[in-house]
N, C-alpha and C positions, 0 to 999 in steps of 0.2 A: 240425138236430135231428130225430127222430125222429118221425114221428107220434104214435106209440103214448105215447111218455112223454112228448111235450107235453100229450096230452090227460090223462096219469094228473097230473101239476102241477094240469092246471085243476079235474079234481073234487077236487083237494085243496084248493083254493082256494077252491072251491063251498062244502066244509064249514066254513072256519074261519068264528067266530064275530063276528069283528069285521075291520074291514080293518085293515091294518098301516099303520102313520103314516112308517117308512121301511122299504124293502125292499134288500137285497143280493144280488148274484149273482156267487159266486166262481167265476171260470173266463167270465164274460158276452163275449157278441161286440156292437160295436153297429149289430146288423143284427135283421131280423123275424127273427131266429132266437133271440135271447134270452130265458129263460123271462118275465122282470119285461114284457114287452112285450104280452104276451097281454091279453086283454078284463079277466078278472077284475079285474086290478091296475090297470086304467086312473087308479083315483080315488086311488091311494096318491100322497100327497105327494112324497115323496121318495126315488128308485130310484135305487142307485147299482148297475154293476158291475165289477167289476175284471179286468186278463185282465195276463197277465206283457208281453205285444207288442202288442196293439193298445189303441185308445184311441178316441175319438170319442162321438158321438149317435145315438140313436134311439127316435123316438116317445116322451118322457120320460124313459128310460133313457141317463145320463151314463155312460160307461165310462172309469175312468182305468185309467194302467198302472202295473199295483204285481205285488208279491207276496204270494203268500196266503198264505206262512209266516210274513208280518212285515207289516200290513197299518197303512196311516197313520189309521187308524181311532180315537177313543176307546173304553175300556171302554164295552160294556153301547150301543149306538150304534144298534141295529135291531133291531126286534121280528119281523122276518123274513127268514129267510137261508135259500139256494137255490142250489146247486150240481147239476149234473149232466156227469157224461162229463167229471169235471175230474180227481179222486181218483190215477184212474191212472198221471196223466201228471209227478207229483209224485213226487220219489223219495224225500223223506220226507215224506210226505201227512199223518203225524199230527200234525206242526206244524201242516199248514194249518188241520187240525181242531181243534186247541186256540186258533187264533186267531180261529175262525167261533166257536169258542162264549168268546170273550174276548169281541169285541165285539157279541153276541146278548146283547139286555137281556133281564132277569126277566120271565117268562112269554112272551118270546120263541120262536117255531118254528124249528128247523131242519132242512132237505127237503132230502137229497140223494139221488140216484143214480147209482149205478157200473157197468160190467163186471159181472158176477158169475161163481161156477161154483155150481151147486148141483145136490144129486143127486134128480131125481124121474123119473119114466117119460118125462115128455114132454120133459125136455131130454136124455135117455139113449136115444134109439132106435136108435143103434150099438150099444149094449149089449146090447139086448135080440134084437136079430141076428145075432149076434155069439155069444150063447147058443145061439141055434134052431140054429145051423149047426154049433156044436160049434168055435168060431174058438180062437188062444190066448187065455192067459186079458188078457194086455196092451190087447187088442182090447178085450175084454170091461172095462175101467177104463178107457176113454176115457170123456172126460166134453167136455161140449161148451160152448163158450166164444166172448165177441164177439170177432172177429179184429182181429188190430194194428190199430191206427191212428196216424198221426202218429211213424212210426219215426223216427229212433231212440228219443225220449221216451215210450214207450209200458212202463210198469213194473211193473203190476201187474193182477189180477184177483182180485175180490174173493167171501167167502162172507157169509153169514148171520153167525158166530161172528167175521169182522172188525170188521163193522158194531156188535155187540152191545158187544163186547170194546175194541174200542179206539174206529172213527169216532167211536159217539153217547155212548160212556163217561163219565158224570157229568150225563147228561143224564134228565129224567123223562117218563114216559110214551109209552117207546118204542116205537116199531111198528115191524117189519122184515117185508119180504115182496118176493118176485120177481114181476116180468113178462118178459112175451117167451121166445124161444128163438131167438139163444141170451141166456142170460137177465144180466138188469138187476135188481139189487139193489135196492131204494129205502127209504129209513128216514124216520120222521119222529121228533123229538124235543121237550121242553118243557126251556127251562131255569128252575129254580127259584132 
């Protein structure tokens, strides 16, 4: 995992108001690299995560193997759910999303982060050299993006207007916003 968006999880964890009583991690490995393993979450009761191929323990966090399009889960089961750098790798990812908010109970969070592409100056500075130089205009619509990982499994990259539209869709009190370059999407959500 990433520095940068480990540490963006923990001040998001800093702010929530109460600890969560169980927490999920779709897409978890059970190593120091899973988000539920960090200091914050130390005191939550009960950490599950799920990964399609691996399985085991760590530090609290039990990882079974499932899938996230169909998860052995009850309704409404965790008041906090956590995915990152998972989204992609799913080649219809809005199942998996309609299942994280199946079994996220009422007032429940859900934190993901993706790939992203989005267009501002600092993820576009081929573009902007690209103009000074008078380049074609193809040069000039390059947009820049996290590179493959885990080929062939690697499906998608994500905007702002996926996230909105489809991942967090039916969820309240959304927040969407990029880090890094190239950048990483990350939403949070309430379900009501």
């Amino acid at each position: 995992m990433i520095n940068q968006v480990l540490n963006h999880y923990r001040q998001i964890f800093q702010g929530l108001e109460k600890l969560p009583q169980a927490a999920l991690e779709v897409g978890a490995l059970p190593t120091q690299y899973g988000i539920l393993t960090c200091d914050e979450l130390k005191q939550v009761p009960k950490k599950i995560g799920i990964n399609l191929h691996e399985s085991g323990s760590f530090a609290g966090v039990e990882v079974i193997t499932g899938d996230a399009r169909c998860m052995p889960f009850e309704d409404n089961s965790f008041d906090l759910i956590v995915s990152s750098s998972t989204l992609e790798h799913i080649p219809d990812f809005w199942l998996a999303c309609n299942e994280m908010k199946r079994v996220l109970a009422p007032e429940g969070m859900l934190i993901i982060n993706a790939p992203g592409l989005v267009e501002k100056a600092s993820g576009n500075k081929i573009r902007r050299i690209a103009s000074i130089f008078n380049l074609p205009d193809f040069i000039k619509r390059t947009t820049m993006t996290f590179p493959i990982h885990d080929a062939p499994h690697d499906y998608y990259r994500f905007t702002i207007h996926s996230f909105q539209d489809v991942i967090m869709q039916g969820l309240s009190d959304v927040k969407i916003w990029s880090i890094m370059s190239p950048p990483r999407i990350f939403a949070t959500g309430i379900k009501k």
